[in-house]
N, C-alpha and C positions, 0 to 999 in steps of 0.2 A: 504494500500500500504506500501511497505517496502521502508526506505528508502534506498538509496548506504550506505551510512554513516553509517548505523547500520550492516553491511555486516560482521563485524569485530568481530564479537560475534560469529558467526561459526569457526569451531577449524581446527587446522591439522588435527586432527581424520577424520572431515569427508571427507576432500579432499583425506585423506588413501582409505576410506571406499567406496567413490564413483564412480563407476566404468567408467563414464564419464570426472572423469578428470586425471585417470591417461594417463602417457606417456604410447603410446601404445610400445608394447613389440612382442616378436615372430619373426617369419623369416621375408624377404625382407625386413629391416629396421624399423621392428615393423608396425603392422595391427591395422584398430579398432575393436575393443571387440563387432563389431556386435550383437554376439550370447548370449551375456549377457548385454544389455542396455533394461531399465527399467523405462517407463514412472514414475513410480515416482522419479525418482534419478533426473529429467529432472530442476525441478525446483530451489530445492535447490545447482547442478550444476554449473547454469545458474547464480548464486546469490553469490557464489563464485568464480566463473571462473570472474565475473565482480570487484568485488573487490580484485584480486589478481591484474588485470591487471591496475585497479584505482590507486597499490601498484608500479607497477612497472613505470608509468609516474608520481606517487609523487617522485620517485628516480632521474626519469630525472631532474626534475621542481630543486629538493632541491641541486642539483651540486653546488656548489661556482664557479665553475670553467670556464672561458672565454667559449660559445658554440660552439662546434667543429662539425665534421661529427662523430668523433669517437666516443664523447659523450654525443650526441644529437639524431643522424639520426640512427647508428645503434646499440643503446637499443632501441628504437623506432620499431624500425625491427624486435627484439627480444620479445618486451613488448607481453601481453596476450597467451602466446602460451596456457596455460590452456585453455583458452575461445574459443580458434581454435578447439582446439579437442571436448569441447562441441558441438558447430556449426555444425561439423559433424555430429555428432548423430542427433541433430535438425534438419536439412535438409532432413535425408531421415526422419525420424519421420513424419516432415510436409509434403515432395512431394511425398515418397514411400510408405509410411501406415500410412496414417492419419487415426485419431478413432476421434470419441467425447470427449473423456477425452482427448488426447492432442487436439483436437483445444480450448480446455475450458482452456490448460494451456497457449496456442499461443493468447490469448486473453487477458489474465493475465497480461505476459508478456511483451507484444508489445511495451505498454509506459513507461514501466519501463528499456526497450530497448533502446527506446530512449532516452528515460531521460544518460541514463550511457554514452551512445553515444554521444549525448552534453556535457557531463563535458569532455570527450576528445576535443571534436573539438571547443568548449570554452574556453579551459582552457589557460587563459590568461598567465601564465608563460611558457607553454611548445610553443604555437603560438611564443612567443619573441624569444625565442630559437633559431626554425625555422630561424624564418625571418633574423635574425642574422645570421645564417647559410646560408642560402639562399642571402642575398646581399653580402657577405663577397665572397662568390663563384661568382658573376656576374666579381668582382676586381678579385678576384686572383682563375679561374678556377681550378675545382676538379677533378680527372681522369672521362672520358666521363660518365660510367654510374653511376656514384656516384652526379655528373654534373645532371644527371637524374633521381634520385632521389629525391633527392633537392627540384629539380623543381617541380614535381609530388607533394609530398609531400605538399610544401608552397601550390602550386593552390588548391589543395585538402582543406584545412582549413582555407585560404583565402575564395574559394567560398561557403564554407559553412560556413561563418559570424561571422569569426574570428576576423576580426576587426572594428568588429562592435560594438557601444556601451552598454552599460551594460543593459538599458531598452532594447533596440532589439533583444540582444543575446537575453535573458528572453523569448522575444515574439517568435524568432525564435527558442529555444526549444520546449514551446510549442506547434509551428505548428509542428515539428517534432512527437513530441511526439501524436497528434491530428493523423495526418497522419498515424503513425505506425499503429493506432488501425481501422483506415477506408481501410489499405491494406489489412489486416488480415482480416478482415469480408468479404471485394468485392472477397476475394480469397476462401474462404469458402463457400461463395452465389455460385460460380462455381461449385465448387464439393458437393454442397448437392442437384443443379439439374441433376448435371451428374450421382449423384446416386438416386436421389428419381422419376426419369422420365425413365421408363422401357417401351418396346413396344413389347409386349407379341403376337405372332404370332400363327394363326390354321397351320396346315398341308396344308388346302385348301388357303392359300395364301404366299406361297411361291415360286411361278413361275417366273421364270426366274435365282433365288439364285443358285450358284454354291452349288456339291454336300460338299465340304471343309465348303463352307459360314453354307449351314443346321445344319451339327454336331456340329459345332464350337458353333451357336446358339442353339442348343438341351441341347449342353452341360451347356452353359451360365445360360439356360433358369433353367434347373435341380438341377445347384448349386444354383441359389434361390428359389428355393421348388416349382418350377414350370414344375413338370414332363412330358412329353410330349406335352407341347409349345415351340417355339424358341423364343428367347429374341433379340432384336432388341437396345442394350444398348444405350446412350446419350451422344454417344463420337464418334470424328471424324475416328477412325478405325472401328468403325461399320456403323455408317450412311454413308460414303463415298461406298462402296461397296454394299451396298443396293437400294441407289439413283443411282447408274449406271446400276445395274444387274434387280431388281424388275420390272415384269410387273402388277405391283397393284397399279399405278396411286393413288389412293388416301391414299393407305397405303404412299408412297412417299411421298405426302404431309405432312400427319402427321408425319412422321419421320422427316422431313425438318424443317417444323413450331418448331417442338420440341426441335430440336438442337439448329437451330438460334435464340430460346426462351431462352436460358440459360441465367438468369441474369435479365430477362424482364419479367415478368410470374405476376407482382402486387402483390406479396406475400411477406412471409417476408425475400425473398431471394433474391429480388429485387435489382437491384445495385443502379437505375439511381440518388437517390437522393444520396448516395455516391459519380459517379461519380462526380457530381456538388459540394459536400464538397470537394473532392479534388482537383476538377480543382478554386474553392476559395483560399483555404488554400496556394496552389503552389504558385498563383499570387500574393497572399499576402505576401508570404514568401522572392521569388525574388527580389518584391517590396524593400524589406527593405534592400534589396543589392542595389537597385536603376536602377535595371532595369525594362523597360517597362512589357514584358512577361516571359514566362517561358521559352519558344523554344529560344531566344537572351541568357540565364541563360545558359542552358545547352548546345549547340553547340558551346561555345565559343572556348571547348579544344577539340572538333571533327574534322576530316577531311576537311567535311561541313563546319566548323566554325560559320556560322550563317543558322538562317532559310529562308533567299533568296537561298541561293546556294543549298541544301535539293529540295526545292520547285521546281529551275528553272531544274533538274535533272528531277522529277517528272512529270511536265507540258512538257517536251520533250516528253517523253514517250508516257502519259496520251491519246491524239486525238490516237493514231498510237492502241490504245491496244481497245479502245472503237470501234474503225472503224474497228478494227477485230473481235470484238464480233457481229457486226450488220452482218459481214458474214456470222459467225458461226451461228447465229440463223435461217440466209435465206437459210444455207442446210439443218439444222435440221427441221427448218418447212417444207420445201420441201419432205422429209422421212415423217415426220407425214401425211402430205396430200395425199401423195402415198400409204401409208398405210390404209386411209381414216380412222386415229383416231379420226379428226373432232374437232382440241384442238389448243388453241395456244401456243405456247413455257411459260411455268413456271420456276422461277427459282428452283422448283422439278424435271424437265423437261429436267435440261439443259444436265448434268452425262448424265442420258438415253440414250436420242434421239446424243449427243454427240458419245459415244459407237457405235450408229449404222452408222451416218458417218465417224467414223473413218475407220469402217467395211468396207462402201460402196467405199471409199476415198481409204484409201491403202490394203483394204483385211486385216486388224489387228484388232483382237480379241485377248482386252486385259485380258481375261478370261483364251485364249490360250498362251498367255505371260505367264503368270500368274503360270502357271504351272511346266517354268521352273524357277521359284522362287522361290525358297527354304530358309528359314530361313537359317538354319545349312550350306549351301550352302555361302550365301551371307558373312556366319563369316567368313568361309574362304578365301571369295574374298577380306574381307576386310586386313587380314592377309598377302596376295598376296601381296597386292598393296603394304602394309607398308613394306612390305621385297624388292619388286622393287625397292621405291623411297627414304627409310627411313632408307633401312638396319636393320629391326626388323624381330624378330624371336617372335614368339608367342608360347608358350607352355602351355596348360592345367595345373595349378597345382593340386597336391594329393587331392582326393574329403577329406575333415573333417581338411587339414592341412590349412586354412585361414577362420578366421569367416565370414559368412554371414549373412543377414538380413534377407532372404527368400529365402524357398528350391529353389524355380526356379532361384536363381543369381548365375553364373556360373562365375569363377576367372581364369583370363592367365596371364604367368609369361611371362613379356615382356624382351627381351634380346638384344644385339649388334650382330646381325648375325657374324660379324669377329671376336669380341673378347672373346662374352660369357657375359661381363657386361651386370650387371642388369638395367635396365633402370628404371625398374619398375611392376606395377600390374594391369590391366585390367578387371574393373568387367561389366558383362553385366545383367540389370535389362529388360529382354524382353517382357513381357504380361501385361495385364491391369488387374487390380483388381481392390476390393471394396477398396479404401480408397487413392487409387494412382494419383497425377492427370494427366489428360488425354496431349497428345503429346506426343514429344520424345524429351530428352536432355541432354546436358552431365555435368559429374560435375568435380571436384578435390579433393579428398579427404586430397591428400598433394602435394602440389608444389614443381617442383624444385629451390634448391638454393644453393649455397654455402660457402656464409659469416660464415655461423657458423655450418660448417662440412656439406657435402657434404649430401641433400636428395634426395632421387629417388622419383619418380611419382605415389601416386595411384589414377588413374582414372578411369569413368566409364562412360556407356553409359547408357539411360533408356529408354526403348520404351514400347508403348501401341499393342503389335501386340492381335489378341486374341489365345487363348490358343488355341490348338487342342484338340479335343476328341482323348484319348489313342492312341497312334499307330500312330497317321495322322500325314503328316506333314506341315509344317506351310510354304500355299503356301502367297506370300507377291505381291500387285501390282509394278508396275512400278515405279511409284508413293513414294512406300513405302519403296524403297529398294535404292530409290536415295535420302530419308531422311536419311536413316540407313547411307547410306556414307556420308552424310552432317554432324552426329553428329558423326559418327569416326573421323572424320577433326577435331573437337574439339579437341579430344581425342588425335592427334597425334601434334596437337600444342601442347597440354599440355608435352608430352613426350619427344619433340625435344626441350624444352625450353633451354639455351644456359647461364642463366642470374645467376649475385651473390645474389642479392638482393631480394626479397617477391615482394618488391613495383613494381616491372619491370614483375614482372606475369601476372598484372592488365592488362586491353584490353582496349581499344578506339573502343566504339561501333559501329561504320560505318565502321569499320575496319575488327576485331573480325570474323564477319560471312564471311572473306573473305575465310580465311583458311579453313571454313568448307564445303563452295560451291565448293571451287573447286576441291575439293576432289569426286565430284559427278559426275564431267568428265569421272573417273576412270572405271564406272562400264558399258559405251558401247563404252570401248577397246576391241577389239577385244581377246585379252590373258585374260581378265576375263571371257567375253563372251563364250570361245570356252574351256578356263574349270571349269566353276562352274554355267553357267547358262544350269543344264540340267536337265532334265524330271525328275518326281518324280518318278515315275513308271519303265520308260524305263532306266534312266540311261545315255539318249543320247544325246548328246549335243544341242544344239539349232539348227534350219536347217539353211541353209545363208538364203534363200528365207524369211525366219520370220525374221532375223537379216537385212537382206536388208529393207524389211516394216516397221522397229522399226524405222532404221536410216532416212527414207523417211518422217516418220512423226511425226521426232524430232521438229517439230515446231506444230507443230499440238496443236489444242487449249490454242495458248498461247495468245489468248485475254480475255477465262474466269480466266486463272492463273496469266494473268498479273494485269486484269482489279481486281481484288477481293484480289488481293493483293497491289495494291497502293490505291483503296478504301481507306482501313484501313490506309494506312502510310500518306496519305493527308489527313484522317480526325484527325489521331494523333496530326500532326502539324498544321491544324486548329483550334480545338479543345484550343489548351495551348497558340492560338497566340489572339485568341477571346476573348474579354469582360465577365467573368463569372457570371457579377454579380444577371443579371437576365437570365440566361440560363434555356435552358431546353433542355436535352442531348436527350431525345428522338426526338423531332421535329426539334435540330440543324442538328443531325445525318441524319435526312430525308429530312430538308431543304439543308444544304450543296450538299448531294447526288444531287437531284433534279439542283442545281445549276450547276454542275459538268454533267451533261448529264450522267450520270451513269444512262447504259442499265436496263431495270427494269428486265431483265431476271436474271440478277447477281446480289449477295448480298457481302457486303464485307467480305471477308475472318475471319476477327474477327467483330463481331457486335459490337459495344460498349458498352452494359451493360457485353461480358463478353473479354472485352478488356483485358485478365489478363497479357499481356506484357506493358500493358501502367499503370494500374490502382490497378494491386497486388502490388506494387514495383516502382522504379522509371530507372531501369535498362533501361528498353527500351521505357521510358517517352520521347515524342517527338524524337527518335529514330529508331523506325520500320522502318522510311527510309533507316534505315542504311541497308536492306540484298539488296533494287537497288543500292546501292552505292556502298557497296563489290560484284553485279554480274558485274559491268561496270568492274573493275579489274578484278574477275572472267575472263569474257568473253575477255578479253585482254591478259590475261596469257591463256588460252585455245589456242587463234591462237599463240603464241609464241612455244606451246608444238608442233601443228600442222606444224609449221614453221621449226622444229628440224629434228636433220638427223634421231634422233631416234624416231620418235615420243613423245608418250605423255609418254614413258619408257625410254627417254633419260636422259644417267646418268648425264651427262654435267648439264644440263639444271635444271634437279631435284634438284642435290646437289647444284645449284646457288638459287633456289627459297627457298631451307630450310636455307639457310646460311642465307639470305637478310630476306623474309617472315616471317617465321616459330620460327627460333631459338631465335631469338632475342624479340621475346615476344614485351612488350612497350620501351626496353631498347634506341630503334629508332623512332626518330617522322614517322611515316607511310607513309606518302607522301613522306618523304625523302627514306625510305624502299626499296617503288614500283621503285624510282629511281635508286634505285642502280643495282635491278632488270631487269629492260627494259630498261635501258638508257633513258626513258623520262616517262611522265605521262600516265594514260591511258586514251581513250576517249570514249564517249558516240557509238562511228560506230559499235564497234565491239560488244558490246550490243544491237543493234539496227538488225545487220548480222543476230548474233546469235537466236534471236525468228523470223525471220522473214520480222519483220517492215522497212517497206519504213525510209532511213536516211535522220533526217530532213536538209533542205539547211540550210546555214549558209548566 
């Protein structure tokens, strides 16, 4: 292992030389060098980008000088830019083409990540600083968002065991350090079964698969030298449309067992004994802050603020979504018997026999959806919408004038429809391949700020749709096209940002996914609907009659989507609020279930061996409650839009929810945000309206 300390030995030359950390250069206020980054630059990089920035808070630390905001907080803001620009590269390296040689370097690295990470958030003269800065602001307040800064900043290294003593800081690097190297593997065990678990199909079992689904597989199946098979890949954009369309019952199986197998398979890709070092490690770690569990640790600075309020959100829900699935299984049995399949509802079963009561229920065939789904369609709906509510203009740039990382990523130059300024750049990463992993999500390439000269936005989107074979075009579910708009809503938080600061970028995770849901409102508006949801073939718009059955069966199986996704977010928060000492994640996972009256037809939406938002990372560690916490907002700004003279296109209304919501990034405590917003809080009813569900009495 190398230490930091020894970092000092590498020269200016190579930081000249490496193309990862210079300042990016070129149009739109300088791009990254995509087209020329190079897994071996990766490490040594990474090992300078850390001691440049180790360099620039020994500068803070050595001031003589009384500590100020001006010479404390923002070189703080400026510290690492080098290591910024690295990260990028990292990033897609890890999520958009991951190889064997880099996860051998992600492995490397990890703890020596962390290690560099604790002498920042340890470092006992830059913490005095702070703190100094931070009380001296409580007396004599600092203009609001510097006031907010502040703040962020002290909690931030406060709870992460700032002033803690010298034996625990120790221990508490270590588990840091411990941790990095158990994210990095459980995140790896993910994608070495999503790519070493293929399901190779004959000709003769392919009934029921759309004629789109076959080539798409044809094609899949022939890029792995498997000529005349269809591939049945181990990733939620393929199994999801196979388990609804397939009439091959036990191919369904096995596709289903396979997917929800990722992570649990007794090999050495295995997580479960990971999960258990990390739900130890956590508890230990909080511990030595002096709190009970981990969920009380981290909801402190949430919405939520602790894991009662999480919970008692949850257990509202929770009866109203399982008493909906016990419906939904008694029409779908009902079709099986009718059909005399002679079976009982599976949770391989449920997509299927689901499809045909939707059929029988409102005459909707989401196959015939489906068709006027258009990939290249829906970019444009999404451009729509941002020029409606956001005032953006989207423009294709020059194909070869902005580097990419892969031919299929495609760059728009985003603009101020009235003025012409650049707001920023727009890259879309749309297909799934070998090395990518599997979802859809958005990133930032650079934030906006302007303490220290004015930066534009480059952002991106990345989805797993599957490729077409030549020519075709890429038709997308219902499903799949109200993700696309959920992770543009990232995409346009990032662009509307409003803030001077880096630190006011950051998001409060119960919050965060507010922006992106409700963005998913947009796309059964009638002005999207009637011009970009149109036939592949014909060209013609969607008929009302199919738009009337859409909007009729907008609640429609919202007890497998509800129930399979608070699964998961109840057993997040159980999980970290639990005793780990003697756990066993498999049998807590199916005891808990079992406790919970969780339908056996339903599995939860992430299993927990491949938990990768709770258990890659600590982002959405006892968190995933957050995306019912931002639909309750959601669905309370929905009726507000509904409420408007203009609809869900009212300028009024719009430009108030980007003002309040949107622009202001964390600059605003969130709760105070919504307020400013709706004139009061939002509540559980119109959540409750919106899928559905009986609202419970009070």
């Amino acid at each position: 292992m190398i230490s930091i300390s020894n970092y000092g030995q590498t020269n200016e030359t190579m930081e000249n030389n490496n193309i990862l950390l210079k300042e990016w250069t070129g149009p739109y206020g300088g791009v990254p060098a995509f087209d020329k980054m190079n897994i071996a630059d990766v490490k040594s990089a990474l090992e300078e980008g850390m001691r440049l920035n180790l360099l620039d808070i020994e500068a803070i630390t050595k001031n003589l000088s009384a500590p100020t905001f001006e010479n404390t907080i923002v070189p703080m803001e400026k510290a690492g830019k080098e290591l910024t620009l690295v990260f990028t590269y990292y990033g897609i390296l890890g999520g958009n083409l991951s190889s064997p040689e880099f996860r051998k370097i992600q492995g490397e690295m990890a703890p020596i990540l962390s290690e560099f990470s604790s002498k920042i958030s340890q470092n006992k003269e830059l913490f005095q600083r702070i703190k100094t800065v931070f009380d001296n602001s409580l007396k004599t307040p600092l203009e609001a968002d510097q006031q907010r800064v502040v703040q962020l900043t002290y909690e931030g290294f406060a709870m992460n065991g700032a002033e803690l003593d010298e034996v625990k800081k120790a221990r508490y690097a270590e588990i840091n350090k411990e941790l990095s190297t158990l994210y990095t593997n459980f995140s790896n065990n993910i994608l070495a079964d999503e790519e070493n678990y293929v399901i190779y199909l004959t000709k003769d079992q392919l009934g029921g698969l759309s004629e789109s689904m076959i080539k798409s597989a044809a094609k899949t199946a022939s890029d792995k030298g498997q000529e005349g098979k269809y591939a049945i890949t181990n990733t939620r954009s393929s199994m999801d449309p196979f388990l609804t369309y397939s009439t091959e019952r036990a191919l369904r199986e096995k596709v289903w067992k396979t997917y929800y197998s990722r992570g649990d398979n007794g090999d050495q890709f295995d997580n479960n004994q990971n999960i258990v070092n990390i739900l130890k490690l956590r508890k230990e770690r909080v511990g030595l802050l002096g709190f009970d569990n981990y969920a009380d640790w981290r909801l402190q600075n949430r919405m939520a603020k602790n894991p009662e309020n999480a919970m008692q959100l949850m257990n509202a829900v929770w009866p109203a979504a399982i008493a909906r699935v016990k419906e939904e299984v008694t029409d779908m049995q009902a079709i099986a018997n009718a059909n005399n399949h002679n079976i009982t509802i599976e949770p391989w079963d449920y997509r299927y026999y689901a499809e045909k009561v939707r059929k029988q229920k409102y005459d909707l065939d989401s196959d015939e959806v489906k068709q006027y789904l258009q990939l290249d369609k829906l970019t444009q709906a999404l451009f729509f919408v941002a020029g409606e509510l956001f005032n953006y203009n989207f423009k294709p740039v020059p194909e070869g004038s902005v580097p990419v990382f892969q031919e299929d990523v495609k760059v728009w130059e985003v603009t101020n429809k009235t003025t012409g300024e650049n707001i920023g750049l727009w890259y879309l990463d749309p297909y799934s391949r070998q090395g990518k992993r599997s979802g859809a999500w958005a990133n930032t390439y650079r934030s906006y700020s302007t303490f220290d000269g004015k930066k534009n936005v480059l952002a991106s989107n990345n989805s797993n749709f599957v490729k077409p074979a030549p020519g075709e075009p890429v038709l997308v579910s219902w499903d799949d096209a109200t993700t696309f708009l959920h992770e543009f809503g990232h995409a346009l938080h990032f662009f509307s940002a409003e803030v001077k600061y880096p630190t006011l970028n950051g998001g409060v995770r119960d919050y965060t996914e507010f922006q992106s849901q409700v963005l998913e409102r947009w796309l059964s508006t009638d002005k999207v609907i009637n011009q970009f949801l149109v036939h592949h073939k014909t060209g013609k718009p969607m008929p009302k009659e199919l738009i009337a059955k859409i909007k009729q069966a907008a609640t429609f199986n919202q007890g497998f989507s509800t129930t399979e996704y608070l699964a998961s977010a109840i057993m997040d928060m159980k999980f970290h609020m639990a005793d780990p000492s003697n756990i066993d994640a498999d049998s807590f996972e199916r005891e808990t279930l079992t406790s919970m009256n969780m339908p056996k037809e339903v599995v939860m939406r992430h299993r927990t061996p491949h938990f990768g938002h709770v258990f890659s990372g600590e982002g959405y560690a006892t968190a995933y409650y957050g995306y019912m916490w931002a639909d309750v907002l959601t669905a309370d700004t929905a009726e507000a839009f509904e409420e408007a003279p203009g609809g869900f296109y009212d300028k009024e209304l719009a430009a108030k929810m980007i003002k309040y919501l949107f622009a202001p990034r964390n600059s605003t405590d969130p709760a105070e945000a919504y307020r400013n917003f709706r004139g009061r809080d939002a509540n559980i009813e119109a959540l409750m309206r919106d899928r559905g569900f009986p609202i419970p009495k009070k």
